[in-house]
Jmol script that loads the backbone (N, CA, C; Angstrom):
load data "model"
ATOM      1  N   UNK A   1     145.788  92.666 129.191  1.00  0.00           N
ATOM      2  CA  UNK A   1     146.487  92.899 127.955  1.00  0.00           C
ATOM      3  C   UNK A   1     147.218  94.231 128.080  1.00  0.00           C
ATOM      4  N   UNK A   2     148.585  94.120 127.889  1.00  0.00           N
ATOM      5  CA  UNK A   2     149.070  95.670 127.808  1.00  0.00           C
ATOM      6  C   UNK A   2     150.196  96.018 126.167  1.00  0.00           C
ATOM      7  N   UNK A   3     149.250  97.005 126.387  1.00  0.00           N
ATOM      8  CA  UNK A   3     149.584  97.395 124.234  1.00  0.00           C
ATOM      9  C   UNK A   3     150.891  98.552 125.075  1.00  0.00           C
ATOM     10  N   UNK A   4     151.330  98.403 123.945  1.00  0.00           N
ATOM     11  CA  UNK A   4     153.007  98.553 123.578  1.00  0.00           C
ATOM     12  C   UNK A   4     152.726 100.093 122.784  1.00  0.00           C
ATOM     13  N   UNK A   5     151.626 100.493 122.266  1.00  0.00           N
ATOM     14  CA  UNK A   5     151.543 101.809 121.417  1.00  0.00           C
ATOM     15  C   UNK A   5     150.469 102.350 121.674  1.00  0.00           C
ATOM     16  N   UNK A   6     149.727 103.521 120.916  1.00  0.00           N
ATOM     17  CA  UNK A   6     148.913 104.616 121.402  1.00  0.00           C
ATOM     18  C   UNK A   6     147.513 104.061 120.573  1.00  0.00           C
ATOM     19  N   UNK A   7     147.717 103.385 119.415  1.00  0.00           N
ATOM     20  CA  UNK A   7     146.986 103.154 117.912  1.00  0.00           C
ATOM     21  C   UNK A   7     146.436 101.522 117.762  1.00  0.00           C
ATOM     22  N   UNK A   8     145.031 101.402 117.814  1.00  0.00           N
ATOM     23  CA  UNK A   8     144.579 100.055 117.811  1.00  0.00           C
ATOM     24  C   UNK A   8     143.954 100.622 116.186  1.00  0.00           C
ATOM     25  N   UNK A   9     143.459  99.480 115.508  1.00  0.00           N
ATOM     26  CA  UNK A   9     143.516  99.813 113.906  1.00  0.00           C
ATOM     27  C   UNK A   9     142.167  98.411 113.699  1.00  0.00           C
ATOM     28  N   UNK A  10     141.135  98.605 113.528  1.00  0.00           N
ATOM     29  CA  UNK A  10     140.289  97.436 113.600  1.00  0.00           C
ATOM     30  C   UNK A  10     139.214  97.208 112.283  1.00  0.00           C
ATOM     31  N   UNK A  11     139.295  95.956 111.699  1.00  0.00           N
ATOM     32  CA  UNK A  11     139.302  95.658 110.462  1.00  0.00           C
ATOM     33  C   UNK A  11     137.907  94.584 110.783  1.00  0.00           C
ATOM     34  N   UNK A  12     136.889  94.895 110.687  1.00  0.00           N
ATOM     35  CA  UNK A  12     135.714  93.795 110.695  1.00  0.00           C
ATOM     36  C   UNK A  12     134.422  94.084 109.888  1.00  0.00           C
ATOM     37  N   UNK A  13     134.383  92.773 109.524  1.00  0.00           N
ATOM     38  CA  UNK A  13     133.456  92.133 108.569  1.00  0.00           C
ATOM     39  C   UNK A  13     132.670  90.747 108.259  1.00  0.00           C
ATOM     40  N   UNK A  14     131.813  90.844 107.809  1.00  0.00           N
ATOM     41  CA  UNK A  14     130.809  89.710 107.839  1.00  0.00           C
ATOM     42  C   UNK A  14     131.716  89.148 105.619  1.00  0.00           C
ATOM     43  N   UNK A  15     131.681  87.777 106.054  1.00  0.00           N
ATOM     44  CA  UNK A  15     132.186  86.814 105.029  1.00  0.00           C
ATOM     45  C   UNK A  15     130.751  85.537 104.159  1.00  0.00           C
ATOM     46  N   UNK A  16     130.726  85.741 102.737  1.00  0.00           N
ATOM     47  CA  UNK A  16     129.847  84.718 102.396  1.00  0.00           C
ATOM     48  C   UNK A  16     130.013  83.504 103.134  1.00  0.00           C
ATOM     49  N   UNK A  17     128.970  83.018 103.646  1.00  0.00           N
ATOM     50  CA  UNK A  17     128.684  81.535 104.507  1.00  0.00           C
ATOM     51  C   UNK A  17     129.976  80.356 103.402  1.00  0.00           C
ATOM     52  N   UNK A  18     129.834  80.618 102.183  1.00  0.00           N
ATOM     53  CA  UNK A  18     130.223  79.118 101.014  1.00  0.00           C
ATOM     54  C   UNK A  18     131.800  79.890 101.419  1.00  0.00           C
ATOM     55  N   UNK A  19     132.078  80.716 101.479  1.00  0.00           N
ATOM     56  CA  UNK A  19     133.353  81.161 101.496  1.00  0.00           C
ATOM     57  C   UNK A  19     134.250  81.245 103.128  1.00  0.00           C
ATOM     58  N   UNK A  20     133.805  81.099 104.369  1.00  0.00           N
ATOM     59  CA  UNK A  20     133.980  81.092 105.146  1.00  0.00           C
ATOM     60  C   UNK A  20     135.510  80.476 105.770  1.00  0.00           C
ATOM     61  N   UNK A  21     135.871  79.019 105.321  1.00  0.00           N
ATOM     62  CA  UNK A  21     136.713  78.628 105.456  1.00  0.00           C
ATOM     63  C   UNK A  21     137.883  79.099 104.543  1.00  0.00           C
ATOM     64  N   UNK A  22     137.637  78.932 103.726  1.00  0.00           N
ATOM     65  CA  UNK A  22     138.602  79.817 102.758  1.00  0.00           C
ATOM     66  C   UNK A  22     139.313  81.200 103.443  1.00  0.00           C
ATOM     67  N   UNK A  23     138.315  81.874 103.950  1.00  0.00           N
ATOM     68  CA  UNK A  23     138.482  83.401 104.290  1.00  0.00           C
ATOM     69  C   UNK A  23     139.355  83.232 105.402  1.00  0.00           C
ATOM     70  N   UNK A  24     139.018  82.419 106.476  1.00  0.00           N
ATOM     71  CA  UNK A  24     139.739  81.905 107.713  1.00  0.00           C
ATOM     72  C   UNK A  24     141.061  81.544 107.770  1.00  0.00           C
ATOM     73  N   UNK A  25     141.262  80.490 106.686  1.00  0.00           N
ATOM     74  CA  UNK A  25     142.472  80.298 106.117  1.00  0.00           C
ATOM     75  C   UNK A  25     143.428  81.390 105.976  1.00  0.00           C
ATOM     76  N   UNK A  26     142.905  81.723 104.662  1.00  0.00           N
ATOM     77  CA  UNK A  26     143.709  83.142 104.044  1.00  0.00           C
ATOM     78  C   UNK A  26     144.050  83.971 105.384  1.00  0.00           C
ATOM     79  N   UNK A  27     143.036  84.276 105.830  1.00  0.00           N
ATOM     80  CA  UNK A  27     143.406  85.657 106.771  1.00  0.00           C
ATOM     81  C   UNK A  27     144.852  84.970 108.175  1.00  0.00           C
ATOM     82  N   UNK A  28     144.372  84.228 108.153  1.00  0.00           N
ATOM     83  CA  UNK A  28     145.537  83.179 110.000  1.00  0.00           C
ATOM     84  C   UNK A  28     146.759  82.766 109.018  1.00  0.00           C
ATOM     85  N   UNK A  29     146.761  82.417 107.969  1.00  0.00           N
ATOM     86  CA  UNK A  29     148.084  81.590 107.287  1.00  0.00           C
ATOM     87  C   UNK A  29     148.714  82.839 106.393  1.00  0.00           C
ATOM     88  N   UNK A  30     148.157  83.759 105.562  1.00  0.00           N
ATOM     89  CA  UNK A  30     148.740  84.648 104.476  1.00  0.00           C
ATOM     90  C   UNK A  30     148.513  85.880 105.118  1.00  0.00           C
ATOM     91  N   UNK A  31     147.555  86.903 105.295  1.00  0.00           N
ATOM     92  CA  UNK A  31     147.257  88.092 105.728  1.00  0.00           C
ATOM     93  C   UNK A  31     147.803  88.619 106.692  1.00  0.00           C
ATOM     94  N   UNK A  32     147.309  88.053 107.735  1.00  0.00           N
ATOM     95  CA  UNK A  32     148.036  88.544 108.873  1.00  0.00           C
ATOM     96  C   UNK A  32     149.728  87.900 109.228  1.00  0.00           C
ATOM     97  N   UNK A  33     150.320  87.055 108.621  1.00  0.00           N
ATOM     98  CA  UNK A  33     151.378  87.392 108.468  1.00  0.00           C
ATOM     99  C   UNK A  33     152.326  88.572 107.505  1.00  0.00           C
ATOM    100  N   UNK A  34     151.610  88.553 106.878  1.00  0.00           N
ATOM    101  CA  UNK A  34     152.153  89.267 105.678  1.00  0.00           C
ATOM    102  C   UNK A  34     152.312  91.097 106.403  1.00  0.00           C
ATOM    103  N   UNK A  35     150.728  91.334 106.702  1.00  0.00           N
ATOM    104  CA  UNK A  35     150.681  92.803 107.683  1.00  0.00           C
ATOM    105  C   UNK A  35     151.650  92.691 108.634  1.00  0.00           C
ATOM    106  N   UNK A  36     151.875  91.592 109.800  1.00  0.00           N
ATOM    107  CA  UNK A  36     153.044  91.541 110.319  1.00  0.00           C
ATOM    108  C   UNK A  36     154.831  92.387 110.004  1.00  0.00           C
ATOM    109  N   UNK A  37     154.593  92.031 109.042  1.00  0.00           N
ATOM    110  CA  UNK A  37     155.750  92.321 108.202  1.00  0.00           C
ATOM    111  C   UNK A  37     156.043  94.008 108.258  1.00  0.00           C
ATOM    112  N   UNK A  38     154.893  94.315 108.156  1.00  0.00           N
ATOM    113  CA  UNK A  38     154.758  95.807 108.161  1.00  0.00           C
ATOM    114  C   UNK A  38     155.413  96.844 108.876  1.00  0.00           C
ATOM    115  N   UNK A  39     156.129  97.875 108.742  1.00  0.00           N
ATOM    116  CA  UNK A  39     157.261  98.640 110.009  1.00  0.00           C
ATOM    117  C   UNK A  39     156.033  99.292 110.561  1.00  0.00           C
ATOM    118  N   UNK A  40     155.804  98.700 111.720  1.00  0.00           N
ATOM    119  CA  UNK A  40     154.813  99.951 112.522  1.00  0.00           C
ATOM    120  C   UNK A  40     154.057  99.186 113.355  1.00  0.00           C
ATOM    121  N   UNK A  41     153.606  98.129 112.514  1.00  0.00           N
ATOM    122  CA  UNK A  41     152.329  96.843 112.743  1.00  0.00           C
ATOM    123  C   UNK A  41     153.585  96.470 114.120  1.00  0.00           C
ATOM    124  N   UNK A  42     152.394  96.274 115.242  1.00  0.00           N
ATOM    125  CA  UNK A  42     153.103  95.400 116.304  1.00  0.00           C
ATOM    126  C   UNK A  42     152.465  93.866 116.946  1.00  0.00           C
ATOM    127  N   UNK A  43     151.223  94.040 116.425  1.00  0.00           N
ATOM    128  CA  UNK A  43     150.365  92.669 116.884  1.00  0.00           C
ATOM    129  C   UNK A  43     149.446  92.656 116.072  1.00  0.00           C
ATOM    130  N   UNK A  44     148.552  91.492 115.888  1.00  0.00           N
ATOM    131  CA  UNK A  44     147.426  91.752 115.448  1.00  0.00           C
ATOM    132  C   UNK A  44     146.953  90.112 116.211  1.00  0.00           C
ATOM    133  N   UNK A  45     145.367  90.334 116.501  1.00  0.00           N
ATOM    134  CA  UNK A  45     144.363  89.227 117.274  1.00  0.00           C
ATOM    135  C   UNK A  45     143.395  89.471 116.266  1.00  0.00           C
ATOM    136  N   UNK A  46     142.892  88.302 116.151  1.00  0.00           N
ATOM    137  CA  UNK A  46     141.432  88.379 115.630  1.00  0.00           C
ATOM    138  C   UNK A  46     140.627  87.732 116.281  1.00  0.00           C
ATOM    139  N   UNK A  47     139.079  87.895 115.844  1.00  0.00           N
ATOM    140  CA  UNK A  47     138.263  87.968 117.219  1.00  0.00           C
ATOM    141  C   UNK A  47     137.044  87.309 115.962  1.00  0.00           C
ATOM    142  N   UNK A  48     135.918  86.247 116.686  1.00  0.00           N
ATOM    143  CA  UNK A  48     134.710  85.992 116.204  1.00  0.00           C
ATOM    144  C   UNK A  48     133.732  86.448 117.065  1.00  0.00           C
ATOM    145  N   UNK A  49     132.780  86.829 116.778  1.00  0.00           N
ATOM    146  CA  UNK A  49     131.534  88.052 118.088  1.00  0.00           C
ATOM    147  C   UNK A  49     131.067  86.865 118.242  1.00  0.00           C
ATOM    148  N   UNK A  50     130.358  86.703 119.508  1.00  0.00           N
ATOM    149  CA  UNK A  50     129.388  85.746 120.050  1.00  0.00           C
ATOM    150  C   UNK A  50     128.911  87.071 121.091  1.00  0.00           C
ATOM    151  N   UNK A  51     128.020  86.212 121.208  1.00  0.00           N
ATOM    152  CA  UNK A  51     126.705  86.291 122.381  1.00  0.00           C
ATOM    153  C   UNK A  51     127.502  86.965 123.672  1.00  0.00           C
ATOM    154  N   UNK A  52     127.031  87.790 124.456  1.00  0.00           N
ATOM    155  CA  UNK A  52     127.451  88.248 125.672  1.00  0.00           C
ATOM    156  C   UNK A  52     126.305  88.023 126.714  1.00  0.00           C
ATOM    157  N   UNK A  53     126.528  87.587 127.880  1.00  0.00           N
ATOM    158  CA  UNK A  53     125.628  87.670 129.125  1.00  0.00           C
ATOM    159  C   UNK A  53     126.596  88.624 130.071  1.00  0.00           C
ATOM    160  N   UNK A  54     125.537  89.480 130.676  1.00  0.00           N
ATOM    161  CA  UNK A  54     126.771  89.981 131.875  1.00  0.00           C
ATOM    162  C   UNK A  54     125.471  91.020 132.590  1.00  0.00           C
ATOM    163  N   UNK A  55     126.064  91.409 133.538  1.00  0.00           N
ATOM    164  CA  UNK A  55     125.183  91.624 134.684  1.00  0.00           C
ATOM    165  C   UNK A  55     125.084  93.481 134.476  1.00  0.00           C
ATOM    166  N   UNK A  56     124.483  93.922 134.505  1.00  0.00           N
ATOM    167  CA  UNK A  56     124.360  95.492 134.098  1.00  0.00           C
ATOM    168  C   UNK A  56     123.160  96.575 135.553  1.00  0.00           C
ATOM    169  N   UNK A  57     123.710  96.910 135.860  1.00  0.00           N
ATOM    170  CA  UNK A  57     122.956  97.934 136.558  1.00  0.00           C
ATOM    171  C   UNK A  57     121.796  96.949 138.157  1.00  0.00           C
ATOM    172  N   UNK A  58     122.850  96.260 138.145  1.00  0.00           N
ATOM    173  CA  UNK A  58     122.195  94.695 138.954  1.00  0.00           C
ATOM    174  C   UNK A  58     121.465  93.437 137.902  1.00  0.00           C
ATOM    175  N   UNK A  59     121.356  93.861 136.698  1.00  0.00           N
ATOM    176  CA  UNK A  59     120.713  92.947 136.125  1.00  0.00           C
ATOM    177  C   UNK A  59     121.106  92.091 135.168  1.00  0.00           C
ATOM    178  N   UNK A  60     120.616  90.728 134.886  1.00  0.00           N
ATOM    179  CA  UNK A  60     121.474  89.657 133.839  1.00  0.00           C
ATOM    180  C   UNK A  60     120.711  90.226 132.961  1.00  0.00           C
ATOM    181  N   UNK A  61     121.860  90.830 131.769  1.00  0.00           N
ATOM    182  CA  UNK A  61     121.232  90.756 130.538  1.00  0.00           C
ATOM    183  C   UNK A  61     122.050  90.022 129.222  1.00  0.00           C
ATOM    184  N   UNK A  62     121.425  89.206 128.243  1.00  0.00           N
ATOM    185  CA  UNK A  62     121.845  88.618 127.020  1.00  0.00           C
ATOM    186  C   UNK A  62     121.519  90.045 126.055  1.00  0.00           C
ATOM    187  N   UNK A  63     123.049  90.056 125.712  1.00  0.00           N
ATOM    188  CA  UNK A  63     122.818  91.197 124.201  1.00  0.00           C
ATOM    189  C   UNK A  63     123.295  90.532 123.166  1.00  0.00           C
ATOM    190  N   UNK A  64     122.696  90.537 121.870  1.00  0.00           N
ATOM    191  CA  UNK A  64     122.616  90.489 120.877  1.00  0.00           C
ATOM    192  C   UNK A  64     122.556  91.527 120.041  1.00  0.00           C
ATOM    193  N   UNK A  65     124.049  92.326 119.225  1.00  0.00           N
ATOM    194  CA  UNK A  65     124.094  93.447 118.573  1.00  0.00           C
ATOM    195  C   UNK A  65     123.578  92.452 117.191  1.00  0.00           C
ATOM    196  N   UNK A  66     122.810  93.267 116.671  1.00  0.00           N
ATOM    197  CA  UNK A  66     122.699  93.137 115.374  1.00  0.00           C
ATOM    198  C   UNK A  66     123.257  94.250 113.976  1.00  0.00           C
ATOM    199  N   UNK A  67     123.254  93.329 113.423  1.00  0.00           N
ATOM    200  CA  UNK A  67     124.555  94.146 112.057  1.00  0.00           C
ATOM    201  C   UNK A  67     125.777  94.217 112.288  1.00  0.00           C
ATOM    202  N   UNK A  68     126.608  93.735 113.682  1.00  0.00           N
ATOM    203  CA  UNK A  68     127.995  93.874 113.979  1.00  0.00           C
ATOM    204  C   UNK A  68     128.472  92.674 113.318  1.00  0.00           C
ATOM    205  N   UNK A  69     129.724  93.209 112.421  1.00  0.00           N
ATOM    206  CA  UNK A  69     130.451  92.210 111.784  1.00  0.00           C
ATOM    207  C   UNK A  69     130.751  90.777 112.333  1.00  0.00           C
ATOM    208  N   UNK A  70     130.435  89.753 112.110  1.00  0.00           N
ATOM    209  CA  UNK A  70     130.962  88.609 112.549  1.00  0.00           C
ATOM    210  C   UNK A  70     132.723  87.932 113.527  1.00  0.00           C
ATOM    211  N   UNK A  71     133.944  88.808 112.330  1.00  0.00           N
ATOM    212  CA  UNK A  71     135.168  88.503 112.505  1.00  0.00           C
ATOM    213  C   UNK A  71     135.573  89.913 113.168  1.00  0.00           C
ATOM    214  N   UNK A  72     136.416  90.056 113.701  1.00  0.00           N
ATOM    215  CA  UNK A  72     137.059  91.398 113.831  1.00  0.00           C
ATOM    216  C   UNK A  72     138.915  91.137 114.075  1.00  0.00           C
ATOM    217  N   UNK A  73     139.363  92.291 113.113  1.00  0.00           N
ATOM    218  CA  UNK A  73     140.783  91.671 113.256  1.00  0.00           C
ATOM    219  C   UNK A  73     141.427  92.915 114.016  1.00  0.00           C
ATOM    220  N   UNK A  74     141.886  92.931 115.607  1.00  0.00           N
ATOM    221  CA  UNK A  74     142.881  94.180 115.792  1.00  0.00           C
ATOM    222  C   UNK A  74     144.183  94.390 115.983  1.00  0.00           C
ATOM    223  N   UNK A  75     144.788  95.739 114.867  1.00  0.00           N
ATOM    224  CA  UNK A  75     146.049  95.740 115.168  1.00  0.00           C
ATOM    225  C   UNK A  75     146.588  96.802 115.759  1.00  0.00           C
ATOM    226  N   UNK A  76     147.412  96.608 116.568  1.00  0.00           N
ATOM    227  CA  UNK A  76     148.133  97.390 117.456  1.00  0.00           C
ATOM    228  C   UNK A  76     149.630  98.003 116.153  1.00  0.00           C
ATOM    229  N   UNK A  77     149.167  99.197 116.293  1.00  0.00           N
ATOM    230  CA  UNK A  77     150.476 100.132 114.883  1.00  0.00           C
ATOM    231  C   UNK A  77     150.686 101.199 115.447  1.00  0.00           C
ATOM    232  N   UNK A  78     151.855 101.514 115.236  1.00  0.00           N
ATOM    233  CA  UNK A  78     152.529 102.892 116.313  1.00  0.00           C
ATOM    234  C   UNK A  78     152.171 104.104 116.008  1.00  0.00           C
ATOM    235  N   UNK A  79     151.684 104.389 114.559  1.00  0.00           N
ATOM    236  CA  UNK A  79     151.060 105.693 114.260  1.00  0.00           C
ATOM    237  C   UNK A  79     149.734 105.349 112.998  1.00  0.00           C
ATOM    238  N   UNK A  80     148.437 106.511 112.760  1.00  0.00           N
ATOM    239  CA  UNK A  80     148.113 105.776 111.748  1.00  0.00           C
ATOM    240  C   UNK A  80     148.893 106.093 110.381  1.00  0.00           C
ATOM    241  N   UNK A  81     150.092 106.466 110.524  1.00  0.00           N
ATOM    242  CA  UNK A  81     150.184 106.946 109.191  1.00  0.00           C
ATOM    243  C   UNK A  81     150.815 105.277 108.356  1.00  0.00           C
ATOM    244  N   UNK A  82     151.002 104.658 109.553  1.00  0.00           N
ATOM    245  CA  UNK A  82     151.017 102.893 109.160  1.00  0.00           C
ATOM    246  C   UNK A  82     149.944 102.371 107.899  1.00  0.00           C
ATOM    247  N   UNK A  83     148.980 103.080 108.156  1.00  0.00           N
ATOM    248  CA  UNK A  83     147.863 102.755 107.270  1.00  0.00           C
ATOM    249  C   UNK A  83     148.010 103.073 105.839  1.00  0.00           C
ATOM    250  N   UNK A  84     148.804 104.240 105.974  1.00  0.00           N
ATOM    251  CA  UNK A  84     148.724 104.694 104.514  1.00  0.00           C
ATOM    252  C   UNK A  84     150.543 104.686 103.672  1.00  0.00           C
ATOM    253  N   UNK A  85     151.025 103.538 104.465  1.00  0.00           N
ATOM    254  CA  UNK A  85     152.465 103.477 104.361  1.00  0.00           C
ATOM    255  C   UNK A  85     152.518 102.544 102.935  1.00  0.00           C
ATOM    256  N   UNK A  86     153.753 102.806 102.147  1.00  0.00           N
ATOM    257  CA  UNK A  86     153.655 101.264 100.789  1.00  0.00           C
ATOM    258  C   UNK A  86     153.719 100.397 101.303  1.00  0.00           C
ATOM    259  N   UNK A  87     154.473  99.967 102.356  1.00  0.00           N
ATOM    260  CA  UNK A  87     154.324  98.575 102.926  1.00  0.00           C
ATOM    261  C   UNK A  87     152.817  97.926 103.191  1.00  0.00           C
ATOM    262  N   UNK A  88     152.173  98.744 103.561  1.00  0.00           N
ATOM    263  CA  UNK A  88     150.884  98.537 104.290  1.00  0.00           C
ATOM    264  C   UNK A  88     150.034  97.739 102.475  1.00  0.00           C
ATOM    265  N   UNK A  89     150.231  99.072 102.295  1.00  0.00           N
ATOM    266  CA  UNK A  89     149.399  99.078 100.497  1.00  0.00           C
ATOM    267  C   UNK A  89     149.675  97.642  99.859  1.00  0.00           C
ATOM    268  N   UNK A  90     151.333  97.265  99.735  1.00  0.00           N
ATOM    269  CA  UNK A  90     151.710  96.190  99.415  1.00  0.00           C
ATOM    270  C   UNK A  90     151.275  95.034  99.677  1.00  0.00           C
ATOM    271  N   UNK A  91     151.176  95.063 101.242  1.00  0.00           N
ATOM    272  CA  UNK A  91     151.156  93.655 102.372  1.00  0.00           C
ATOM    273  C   UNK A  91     149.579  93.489 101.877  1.00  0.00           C
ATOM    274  N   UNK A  92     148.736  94.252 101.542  1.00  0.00           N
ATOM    275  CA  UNK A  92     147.014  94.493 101.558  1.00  0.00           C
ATOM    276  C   UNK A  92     146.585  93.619 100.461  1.00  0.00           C
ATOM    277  N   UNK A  93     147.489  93.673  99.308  1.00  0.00           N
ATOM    278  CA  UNK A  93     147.015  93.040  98.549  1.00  0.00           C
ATOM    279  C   UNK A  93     148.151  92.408  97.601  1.00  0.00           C
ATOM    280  N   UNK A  94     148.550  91.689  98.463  1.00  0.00           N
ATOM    281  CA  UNK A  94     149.419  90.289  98.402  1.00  0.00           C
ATOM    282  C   UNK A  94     148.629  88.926  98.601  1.00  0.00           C
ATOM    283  N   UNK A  95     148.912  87.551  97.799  1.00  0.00           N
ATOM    284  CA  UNK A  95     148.272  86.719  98.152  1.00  0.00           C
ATOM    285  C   UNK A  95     147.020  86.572  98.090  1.00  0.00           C
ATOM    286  N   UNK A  96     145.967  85.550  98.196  1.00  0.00           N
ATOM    287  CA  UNK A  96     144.871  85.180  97.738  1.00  0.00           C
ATOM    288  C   UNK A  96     144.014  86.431  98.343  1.00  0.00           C
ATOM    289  N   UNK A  97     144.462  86.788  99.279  1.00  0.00           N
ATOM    290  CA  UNK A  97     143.226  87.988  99.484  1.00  0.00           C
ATOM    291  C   UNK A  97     142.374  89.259  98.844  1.00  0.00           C
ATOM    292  N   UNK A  98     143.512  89.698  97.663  1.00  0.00           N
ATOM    293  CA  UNK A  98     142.909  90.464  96.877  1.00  0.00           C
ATOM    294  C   UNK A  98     141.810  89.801  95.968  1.00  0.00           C
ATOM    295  N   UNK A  99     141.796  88.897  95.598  1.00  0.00           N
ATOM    296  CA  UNK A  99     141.178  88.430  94.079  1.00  0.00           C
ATOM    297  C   UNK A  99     140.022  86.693  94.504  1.00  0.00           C
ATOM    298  N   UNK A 100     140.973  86.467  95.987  1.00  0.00           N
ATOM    299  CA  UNK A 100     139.409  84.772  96.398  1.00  0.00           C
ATOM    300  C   UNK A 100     138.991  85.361  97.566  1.00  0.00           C
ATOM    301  N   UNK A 101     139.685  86.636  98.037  1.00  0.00           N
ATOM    302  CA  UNK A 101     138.292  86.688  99.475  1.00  0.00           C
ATOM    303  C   UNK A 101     138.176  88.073  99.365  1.00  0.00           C
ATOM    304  N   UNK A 102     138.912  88.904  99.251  1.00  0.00           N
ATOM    305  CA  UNK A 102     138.133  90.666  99.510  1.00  0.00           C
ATOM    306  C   UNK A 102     136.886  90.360  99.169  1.00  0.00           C
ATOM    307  N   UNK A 103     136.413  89.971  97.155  1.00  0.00           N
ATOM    308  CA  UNK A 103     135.541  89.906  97.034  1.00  0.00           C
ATOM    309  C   UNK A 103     134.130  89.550  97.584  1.00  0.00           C
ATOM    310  N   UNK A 104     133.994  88.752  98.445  1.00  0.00           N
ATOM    311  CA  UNK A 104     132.504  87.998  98.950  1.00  0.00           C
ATOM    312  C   UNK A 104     132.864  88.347 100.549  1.00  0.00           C
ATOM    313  N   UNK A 105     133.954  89.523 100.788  1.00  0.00           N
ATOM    314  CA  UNK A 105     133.266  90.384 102.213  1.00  0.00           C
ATOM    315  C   UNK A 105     132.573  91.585 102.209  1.00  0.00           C
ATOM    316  N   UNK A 106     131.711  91.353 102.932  1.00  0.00           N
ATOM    317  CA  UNK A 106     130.502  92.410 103.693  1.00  0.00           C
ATOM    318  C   UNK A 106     130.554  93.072 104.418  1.00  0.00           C
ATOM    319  N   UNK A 107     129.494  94.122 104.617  1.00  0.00           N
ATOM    320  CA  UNK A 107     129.251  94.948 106.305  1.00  0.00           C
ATOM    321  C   UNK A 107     130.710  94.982 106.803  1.00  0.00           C
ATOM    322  N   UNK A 108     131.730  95.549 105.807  1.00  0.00           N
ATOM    323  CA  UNK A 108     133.131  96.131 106.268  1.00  0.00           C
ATOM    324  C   UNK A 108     133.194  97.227 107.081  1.00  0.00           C
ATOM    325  N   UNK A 109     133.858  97.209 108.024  1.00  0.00           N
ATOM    326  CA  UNK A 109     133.871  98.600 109.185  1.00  0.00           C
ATOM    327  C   UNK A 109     135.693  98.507 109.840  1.00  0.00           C
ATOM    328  N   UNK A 110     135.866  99.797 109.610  1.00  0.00           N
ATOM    329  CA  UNK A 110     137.408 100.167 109.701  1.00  0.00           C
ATOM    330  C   UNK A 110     137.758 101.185 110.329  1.00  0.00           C
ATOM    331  N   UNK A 111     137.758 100.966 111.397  1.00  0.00           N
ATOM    332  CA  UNK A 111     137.926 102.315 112.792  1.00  0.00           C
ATOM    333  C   UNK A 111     139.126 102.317 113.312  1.00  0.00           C
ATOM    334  N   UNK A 112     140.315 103.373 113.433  1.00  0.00           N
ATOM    335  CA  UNK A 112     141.318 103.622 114.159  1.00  0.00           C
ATOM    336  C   UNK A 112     140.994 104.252 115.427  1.00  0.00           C
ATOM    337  N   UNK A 113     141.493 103.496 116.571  1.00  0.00           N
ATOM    338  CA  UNK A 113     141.011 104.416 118.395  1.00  0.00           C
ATOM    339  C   UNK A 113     143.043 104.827 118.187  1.00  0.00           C
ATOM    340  N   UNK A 114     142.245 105.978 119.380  1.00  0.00           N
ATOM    341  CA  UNK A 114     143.827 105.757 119.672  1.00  0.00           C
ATOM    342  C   UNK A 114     143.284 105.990 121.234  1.00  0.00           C
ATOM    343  N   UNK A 115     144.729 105.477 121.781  1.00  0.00           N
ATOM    344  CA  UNK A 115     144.463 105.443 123.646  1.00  0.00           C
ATOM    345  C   UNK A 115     144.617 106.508 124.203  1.00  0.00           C
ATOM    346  N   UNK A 116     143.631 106.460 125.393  1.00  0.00           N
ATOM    347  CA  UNK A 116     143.546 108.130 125.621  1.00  0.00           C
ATOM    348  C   UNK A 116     144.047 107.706 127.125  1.00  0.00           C
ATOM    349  N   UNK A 117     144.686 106.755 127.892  1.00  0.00           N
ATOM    350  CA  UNK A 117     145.723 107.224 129.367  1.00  0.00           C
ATOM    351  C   UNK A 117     146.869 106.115 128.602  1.00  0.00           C
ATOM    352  N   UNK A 118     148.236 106.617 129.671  1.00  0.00           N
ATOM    353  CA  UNK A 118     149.167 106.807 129.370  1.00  0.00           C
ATOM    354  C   UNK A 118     149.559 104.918 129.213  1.00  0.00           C
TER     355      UNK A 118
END
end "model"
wireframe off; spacefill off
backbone 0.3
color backbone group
């Protein structure tokens, strides 16, 4: 994968089980197009956690983080001041997401990296 900017922007959270599809929806058809839209926003992937096996220090190990959000959405944005732009504010709470899904998400975690080689 090669990112285009300095600023990954990562949005994850655990969703009520009854609400799940709904949330899925919203976020792939309305949300993340809408952030798209955004001057700054250059990609965004979203991600479901599963299970990892992988070999560590010679050894197979299965990890299982517990409490890590279920979904994770990341976007690639050229500065963070993207975050705190009106567009951003706007795009956030447009469409069913403010009022049928913010509500019944959980264990929200919202970390900006930025890349540290060139």
């Amino acid at each position: 994968m090669s990112f285009q900017t300095k600023y990954l922007f990562s949005a994850a959270m655990d969703v009520e089980p009854d609400k799940d599809a709904l949330f899925n929806e919203v976020y792939d058809q309305e949300h993340v197009p809408l952030l798209l839209t955004v001057p700054g926003v250059v990609a965004v992937a979203r991600f479901r956690k599963q299970e990892v096996t992988l070999v560590v220090g010679g050894e197979r190990k299965t990890i299982v983080v517990e409490n890590e959000p279920t979904y994770n959405a990341l976007y690639e944005i050229e500065s963070p001041e993207v975050l705190v732009s009106d567009a951003w504010a706007k795009a956030v709470d447009q469409g069913r997401w403010p009022g049928q899904v913010r509500p019944f998400t959980k264990n929200r975690r919202h970390v900006l990296y930025r890349k540290l080689l060139p």
